[in-house]
BADOVEX-412483 format. One record per residue: residue number from 1; x, y, z of N, C-alpha, C in turn; residue in three letters. Coordinates in nm, 3 decimals, decimal comma. Atoms other than C-alpha are relative to their C-alpha. Last residue first. Layout:
REM BADOVEX-412483
NUM_X_Y_Z_X_Y_Z_X_Y_Z_ALA
...
END
This chain:
REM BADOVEX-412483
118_0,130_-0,073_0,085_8,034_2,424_-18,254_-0,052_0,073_0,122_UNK
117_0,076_-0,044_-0,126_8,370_2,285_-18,132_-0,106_0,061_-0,104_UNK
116_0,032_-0,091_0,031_8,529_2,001_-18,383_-0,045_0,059_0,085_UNK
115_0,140_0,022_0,008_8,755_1,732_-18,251_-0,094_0,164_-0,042_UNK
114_0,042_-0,042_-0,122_9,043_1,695_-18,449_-0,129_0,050_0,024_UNK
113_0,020_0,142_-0,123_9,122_1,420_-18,703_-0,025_0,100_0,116_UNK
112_-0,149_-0,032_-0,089_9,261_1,743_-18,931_-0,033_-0,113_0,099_UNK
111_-0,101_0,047_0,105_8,959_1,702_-19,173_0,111_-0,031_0,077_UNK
110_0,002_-0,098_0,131_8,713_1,788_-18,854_0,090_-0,081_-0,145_UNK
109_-0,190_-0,017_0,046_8,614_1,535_-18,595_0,035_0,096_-0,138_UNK
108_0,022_0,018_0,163_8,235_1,511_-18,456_0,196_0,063_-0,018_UNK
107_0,026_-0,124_0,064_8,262_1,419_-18,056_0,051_0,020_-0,132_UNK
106_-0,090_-0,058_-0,081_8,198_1,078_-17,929_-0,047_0,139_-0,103_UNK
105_-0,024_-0,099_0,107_7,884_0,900_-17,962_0,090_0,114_0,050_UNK
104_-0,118_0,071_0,071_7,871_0,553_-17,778_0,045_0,143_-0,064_UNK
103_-0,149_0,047_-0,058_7,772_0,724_-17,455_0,081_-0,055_-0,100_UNK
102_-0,037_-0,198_-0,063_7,415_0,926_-17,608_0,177_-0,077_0,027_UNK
101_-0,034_-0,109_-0,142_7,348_0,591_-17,739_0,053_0,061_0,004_UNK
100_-0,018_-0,121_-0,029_7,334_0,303_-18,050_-0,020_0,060_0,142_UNK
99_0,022_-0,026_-0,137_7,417_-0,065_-18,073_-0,013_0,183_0,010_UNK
98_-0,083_-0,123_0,053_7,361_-0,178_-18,472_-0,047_0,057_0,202_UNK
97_0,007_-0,081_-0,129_7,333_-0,539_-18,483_0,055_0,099_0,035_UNK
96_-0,132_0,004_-0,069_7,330_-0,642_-18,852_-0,023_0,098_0,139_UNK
95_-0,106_-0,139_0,017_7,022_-0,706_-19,050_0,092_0,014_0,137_UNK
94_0,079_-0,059_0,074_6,880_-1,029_-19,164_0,100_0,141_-0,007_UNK
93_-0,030_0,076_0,187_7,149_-1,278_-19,003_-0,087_0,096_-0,069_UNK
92_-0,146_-0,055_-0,014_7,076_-1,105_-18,610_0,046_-0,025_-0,153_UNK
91_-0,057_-0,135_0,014_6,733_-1,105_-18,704_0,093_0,037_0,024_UNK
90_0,010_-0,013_0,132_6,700_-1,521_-18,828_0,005_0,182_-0,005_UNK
89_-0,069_0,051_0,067_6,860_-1,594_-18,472_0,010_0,096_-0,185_UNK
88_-0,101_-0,039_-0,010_6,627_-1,450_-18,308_0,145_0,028_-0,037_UNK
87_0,051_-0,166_-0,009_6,328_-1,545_-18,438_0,138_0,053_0,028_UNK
86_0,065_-0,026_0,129_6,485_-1,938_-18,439_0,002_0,167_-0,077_UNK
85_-0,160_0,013_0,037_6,616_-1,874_-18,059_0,049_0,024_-0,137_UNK
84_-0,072_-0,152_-0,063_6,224_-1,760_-17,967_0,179_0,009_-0,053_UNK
83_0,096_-0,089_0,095_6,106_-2,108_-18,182_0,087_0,205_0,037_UNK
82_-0,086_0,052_0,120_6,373_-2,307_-17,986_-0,065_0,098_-0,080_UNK
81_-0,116_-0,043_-0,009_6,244_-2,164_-17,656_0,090_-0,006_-0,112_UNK
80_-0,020_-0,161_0,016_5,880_-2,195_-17,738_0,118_0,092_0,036_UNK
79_0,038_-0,055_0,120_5,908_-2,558_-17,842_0,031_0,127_0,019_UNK
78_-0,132_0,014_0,081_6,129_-2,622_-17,507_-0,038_0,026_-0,170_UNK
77_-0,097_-0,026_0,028_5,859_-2,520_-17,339_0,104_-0,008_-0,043_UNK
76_0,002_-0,141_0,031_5,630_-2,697_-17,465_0,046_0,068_-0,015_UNK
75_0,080_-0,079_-0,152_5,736_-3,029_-17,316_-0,001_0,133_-0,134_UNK
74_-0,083_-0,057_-0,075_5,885_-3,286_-17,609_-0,110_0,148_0,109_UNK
73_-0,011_-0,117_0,051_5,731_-3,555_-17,732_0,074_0,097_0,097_UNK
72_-0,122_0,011_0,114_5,612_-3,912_-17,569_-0,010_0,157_-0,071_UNK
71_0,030_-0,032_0,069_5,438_-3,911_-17,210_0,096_-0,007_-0,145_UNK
70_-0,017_0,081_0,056_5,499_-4,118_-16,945_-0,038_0,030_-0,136_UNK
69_0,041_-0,056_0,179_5,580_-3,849_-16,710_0,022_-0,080_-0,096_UNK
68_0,110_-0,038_0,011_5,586_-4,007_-16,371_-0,072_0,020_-0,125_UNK
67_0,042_-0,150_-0,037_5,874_-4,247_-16,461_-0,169_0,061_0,011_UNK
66_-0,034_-0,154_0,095_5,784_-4,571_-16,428_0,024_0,064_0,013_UNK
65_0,043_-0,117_-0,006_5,922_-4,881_-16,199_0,008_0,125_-0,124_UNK
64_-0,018_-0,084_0,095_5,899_-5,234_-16,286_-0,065_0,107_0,020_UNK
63_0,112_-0,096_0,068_5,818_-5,481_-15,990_0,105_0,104_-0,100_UNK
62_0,049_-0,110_-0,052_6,085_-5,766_-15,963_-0,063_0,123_-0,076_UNK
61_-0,131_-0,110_-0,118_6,125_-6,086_-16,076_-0,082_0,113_0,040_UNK
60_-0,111_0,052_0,024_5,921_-6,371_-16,290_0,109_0,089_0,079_UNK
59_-0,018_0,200_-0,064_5,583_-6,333_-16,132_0,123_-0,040_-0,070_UNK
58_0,025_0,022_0,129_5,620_-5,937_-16,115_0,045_-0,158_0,013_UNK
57_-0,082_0,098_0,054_5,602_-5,820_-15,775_0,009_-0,052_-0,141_UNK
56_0,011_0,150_-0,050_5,338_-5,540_-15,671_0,100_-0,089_-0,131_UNK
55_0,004_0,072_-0,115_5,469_-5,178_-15,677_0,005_-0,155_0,043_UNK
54_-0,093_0,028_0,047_5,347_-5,065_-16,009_0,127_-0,073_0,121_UNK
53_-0,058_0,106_0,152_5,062_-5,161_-15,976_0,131_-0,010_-0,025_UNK
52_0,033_0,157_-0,018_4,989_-5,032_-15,645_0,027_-0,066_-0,059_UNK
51_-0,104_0,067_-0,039_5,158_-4,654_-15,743_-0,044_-0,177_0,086_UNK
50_0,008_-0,053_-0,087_4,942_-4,623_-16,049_0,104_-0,043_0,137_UNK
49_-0,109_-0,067_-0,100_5,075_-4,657_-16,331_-0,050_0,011_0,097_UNK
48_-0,101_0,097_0,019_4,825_-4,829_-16,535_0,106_0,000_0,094_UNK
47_-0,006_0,068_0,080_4,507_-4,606_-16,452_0,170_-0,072_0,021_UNK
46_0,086_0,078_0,061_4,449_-4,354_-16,169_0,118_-0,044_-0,149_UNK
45_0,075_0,106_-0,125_4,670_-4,228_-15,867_-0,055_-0,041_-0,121_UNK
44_0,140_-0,048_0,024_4,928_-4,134_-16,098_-0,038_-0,067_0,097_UNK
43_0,053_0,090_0,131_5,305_-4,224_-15,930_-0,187_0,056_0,014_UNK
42_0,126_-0,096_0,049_5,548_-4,083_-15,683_-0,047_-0,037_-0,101_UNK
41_-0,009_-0,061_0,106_5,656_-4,348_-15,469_-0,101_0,088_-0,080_UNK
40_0,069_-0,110_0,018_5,702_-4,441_-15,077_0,033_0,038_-0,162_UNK
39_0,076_-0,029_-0,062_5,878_-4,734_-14,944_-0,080_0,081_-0,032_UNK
38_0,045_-0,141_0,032_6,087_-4,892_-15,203_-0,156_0,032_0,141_UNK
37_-0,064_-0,099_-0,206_6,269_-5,168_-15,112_-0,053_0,082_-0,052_UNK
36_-0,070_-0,153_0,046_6,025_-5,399_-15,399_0,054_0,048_0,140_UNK
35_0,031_-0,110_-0,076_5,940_-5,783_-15,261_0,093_0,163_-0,081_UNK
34_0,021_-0,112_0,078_6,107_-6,015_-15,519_-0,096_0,082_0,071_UNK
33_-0,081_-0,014_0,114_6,016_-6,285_-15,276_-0,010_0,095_-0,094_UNK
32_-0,187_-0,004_-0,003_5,897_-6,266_-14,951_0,084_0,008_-0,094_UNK
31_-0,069_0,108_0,041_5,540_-6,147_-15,043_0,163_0,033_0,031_UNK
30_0,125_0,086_0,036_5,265_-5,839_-14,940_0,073_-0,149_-0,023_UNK
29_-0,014_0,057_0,122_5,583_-5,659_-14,784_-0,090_-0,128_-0,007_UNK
28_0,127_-0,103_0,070_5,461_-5,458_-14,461_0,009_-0,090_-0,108_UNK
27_0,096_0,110_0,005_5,807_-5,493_-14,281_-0,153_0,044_-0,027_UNK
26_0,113_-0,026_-0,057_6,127_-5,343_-14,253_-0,102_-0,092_-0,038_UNK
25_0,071_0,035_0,088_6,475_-5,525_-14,248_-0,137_0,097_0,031_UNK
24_-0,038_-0,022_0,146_6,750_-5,482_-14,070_-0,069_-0,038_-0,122_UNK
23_-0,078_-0,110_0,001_6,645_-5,490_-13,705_0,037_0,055_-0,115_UNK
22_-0,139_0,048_-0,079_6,353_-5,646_-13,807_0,065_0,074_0,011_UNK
21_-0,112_-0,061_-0,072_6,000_-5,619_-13,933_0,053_-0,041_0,088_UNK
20_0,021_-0,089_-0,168_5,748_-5,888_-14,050_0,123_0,062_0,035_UNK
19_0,106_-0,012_-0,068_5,658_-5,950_-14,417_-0,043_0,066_0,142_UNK
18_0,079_0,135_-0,033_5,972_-5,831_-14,538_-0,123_-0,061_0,046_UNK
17_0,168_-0,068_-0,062_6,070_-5,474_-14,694_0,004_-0,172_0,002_UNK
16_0,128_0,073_0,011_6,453_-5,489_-14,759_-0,089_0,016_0,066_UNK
15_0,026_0,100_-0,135_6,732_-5,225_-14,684_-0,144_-0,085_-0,108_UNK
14_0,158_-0,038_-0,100_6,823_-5,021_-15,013_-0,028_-0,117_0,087_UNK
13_-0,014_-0,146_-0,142_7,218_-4,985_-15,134_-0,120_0,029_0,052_UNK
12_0,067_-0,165_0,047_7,074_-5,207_-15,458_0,007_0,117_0,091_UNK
11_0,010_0,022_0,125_7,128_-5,543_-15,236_-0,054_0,170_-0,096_UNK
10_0,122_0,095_0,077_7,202_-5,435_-14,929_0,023_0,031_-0,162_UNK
9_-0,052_0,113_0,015_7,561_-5,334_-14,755_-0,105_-0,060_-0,044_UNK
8_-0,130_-0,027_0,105_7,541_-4,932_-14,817_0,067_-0,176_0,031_UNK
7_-0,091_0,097_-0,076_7,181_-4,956_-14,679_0,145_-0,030_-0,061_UNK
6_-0,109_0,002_0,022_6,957_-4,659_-14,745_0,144_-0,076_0,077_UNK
5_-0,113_0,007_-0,121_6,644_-4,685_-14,688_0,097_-0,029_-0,025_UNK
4_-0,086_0,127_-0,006_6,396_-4,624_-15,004_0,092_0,023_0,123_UNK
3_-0,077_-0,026_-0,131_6,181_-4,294_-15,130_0,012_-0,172_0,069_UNK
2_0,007_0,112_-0,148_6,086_-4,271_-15,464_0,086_0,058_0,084_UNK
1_-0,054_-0,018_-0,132_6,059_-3,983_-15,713_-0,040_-0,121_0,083_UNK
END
């Protein structure tokens, strides 16, 4: 998640960050060049990522933003949804879905297709 100003005639539809604020520009940016428009991002506070690092200029262009989650594999949940689908799966294919109730059961029929009274 970042947050950026929205300029539908700047470079990347985001206003620039300059050293000193302007009408069309803000201001705060540690360097004029390759300056990031990003005002506000969500990033670890500790190690590689953090949002300072990732932030400051890169000496051939501009800073390189991570996602938060820099993790590799897949989230949990989605194990225990595939696993539950799995299970599920392998008892509809085992034995056959049999829906019973008082409402499915009509009344008992004689030889003659009619209904019996008891």
């Amino acid at each position: 998640v970042l947050i950026g100003a929205y300029d539908g005639f700047g470079p990347g539809f985001l206003r620039e960050i300059r050293r000193e604020p302007g009408d069309w520009h803000f201001g705060g940016a540690t360097v004029d060049e390759n300056a990031p428009r990003i005002l506000d991002l969500l990033a670890s506070e500790r190690g590689r990522y953090t949002q300072e690092r990732q932030l400051q200029p890169e000496k051939d262009g501009p800073p390189i933003i991570y996602p938060v989650n820099v993790k590799r594999g897949m989230a949990g949940g989605y194990w225990v949804a595939l696993g539950l689908a799995l299970v599920l799966g392998y008892l509809l294919i085992k034995k056959p879905l049999v829906i019973t109730g008082f409402w499915f059961r009509g009344p008992e029929l004689g030889k003659d297709g009619e209904p019996v009274k008891r």
